[in-house]
C-alpha positions in Angstrom: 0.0 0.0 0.0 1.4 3.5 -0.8 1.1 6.8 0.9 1.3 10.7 0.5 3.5 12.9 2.9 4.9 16.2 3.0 8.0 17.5 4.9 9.3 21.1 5.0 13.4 21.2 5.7 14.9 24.1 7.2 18.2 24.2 7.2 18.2 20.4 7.0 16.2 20.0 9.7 12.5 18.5 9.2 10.4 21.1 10.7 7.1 19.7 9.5 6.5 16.1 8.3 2.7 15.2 7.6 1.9 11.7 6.7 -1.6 10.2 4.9 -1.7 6.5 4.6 -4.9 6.8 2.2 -3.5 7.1 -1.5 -6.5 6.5 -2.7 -7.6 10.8 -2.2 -4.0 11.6 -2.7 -5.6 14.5 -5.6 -7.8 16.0 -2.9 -5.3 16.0 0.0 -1.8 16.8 -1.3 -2.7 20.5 -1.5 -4.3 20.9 1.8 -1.0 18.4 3.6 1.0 21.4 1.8 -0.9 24.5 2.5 -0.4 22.9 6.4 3.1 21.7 6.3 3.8 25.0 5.3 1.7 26.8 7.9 3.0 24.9 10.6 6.3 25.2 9.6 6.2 29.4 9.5 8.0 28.9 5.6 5.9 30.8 2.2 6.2 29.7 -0.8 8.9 32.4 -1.5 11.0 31.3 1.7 11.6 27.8 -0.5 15.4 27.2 -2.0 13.6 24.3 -3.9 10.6 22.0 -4.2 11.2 18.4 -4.3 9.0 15.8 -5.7 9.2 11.9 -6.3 9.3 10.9 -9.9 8.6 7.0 -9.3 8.6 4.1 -9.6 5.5 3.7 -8.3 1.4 4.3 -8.6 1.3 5.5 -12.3 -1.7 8.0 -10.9 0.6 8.6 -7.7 3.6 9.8 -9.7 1.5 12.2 -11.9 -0.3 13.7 -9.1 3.1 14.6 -7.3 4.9 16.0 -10.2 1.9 17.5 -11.5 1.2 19.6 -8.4 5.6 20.0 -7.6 6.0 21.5 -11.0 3.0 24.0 -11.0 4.2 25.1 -7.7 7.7 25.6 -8.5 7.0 27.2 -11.5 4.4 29.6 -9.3 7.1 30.3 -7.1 10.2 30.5 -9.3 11.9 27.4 -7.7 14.2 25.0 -8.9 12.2 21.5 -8.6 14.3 18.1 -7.9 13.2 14.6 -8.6 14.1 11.9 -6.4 13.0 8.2 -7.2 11.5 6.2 -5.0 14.1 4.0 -5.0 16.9 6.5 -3.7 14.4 7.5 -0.5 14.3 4.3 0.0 17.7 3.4 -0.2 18.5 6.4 2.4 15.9 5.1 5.1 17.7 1.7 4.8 21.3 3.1 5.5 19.4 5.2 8.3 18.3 2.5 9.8 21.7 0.5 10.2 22.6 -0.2 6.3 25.7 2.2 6.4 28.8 1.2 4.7 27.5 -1.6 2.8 25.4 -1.9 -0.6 22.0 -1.1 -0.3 18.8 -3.3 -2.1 15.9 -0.3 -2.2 12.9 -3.0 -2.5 9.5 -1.6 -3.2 6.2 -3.6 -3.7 5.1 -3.2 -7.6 1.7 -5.6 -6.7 1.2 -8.4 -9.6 4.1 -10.4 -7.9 6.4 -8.0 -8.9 9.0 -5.2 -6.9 10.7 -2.7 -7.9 14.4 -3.2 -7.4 17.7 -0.8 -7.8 20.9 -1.6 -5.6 22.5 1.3 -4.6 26.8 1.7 -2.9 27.4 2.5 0.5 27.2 5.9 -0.5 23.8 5.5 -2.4 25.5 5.8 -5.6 23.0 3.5 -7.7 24.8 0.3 -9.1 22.2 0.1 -11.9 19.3 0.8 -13.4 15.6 0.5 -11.4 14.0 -2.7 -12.5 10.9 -4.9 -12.2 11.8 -8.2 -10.6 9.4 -11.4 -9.8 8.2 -10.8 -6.1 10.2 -14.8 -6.1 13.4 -13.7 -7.3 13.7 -10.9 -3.7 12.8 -13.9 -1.1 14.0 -12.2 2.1 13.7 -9.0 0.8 13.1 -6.3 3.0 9.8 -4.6 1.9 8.9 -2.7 5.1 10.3 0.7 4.1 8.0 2.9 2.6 9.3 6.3 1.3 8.4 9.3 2.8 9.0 13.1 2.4 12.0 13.6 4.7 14.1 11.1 3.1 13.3 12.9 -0.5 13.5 16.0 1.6 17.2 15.4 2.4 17.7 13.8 -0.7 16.7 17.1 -2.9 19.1 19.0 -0.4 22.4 16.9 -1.5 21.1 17.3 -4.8 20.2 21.0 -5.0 23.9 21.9 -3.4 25.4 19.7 -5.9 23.7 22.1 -8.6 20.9 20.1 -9.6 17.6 22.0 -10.4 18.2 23.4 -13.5 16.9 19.8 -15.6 13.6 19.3 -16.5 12.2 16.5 -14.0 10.1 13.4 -15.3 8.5 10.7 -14.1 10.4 7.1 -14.2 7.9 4.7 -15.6 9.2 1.2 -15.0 6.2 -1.0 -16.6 2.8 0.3 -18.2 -0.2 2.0 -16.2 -2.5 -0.2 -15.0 -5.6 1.4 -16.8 -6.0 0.4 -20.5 -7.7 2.2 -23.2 -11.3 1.2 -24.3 -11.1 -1.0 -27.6 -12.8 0.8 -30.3 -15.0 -1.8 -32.3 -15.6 -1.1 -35.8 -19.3 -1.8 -37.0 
């Protein structure tokens, strides 16, 4: 099961970190979890250095929600936005939970008997691309970490003071939305 959250960094501390285990309204409660992330945490729109976003893999409807409603407000406010994968949050909750100075398997349930995979360095340098592996093919695999807004919060922070922000951001698509297309039958 996925989830929404919001987190607003200052200074690279999480001041605010709101959480919403129902994805299913993510379109009607990811402006209201940011209108009060950023009330709560004192910061406007204009305070922001950057607005970071994940770009997937994940829900197909997920992903566009997020980086529809990231790049309308960076572009309202004149910020830089950042993608993060999934993968990479996850990879950093992983190393922050006792994973440090080894490689890192980011593991995230794709449903259909399928995850999405990436193995990342000890530094969470990826060690190739994202993939969709068989659910069989990860026994053991630890599928318990979820990502969440502070990771990609701290993520988009090492990424923004390495320069990044300037790219255009898109979402990774790793298999084929889940909704298909009517058939149109000829008569």
């Amino acid at each position: 099961m996925g989830t929404a959250s919001v987190a607003v960094a200052v200074k690279g501390e999480i001041r605010v970190f709101l959480h919403e285990p129902r994805t299913a309204i993510q379109a009607e409660m990811l402006l209201p979890m940011i209108e009060q992330a950023l009330t709560e945490s004192g910061v406007t729109y204009d305070a922001l250095d950057a607005v970071a976003v994940t770009v997937g893999p994940g829900s197909f409807t997920g992903v566009r929600i997020g980086l529809a409603t990231a790049k309308g407000i960076a572009l309202a406010a004149g910020k830089p936005l950042i993608g993060v994968t999934t993968l990479e949050a996850v990879a950093l909750m992983r190393q922050q939970q006792g994973s440090a100075g080894e490689e890192i398997d980011a593991v995230l349930d794709a449903r259909r008997g399928q995850v999405y995979f990436q193995r990342f360095d000890a530094m969470r340098t990826p060690l190739g691309d994202a993939a969709l592996v068989p659910t069989e093919d990860m026994e053991g695999a630890d599928m318990s970490v979820l990502p969440d807004a502070r990771a990609v919060a701290e993520i988009a922070a090492e990424k923004l003071a390495a320069g990044a922000g300037r790219e255009p951001v898109h979402p990774l698509y790793i298999r084929l939305p889940d909704a298909k297309l009517p058939q149109i039958r000829e008569v």
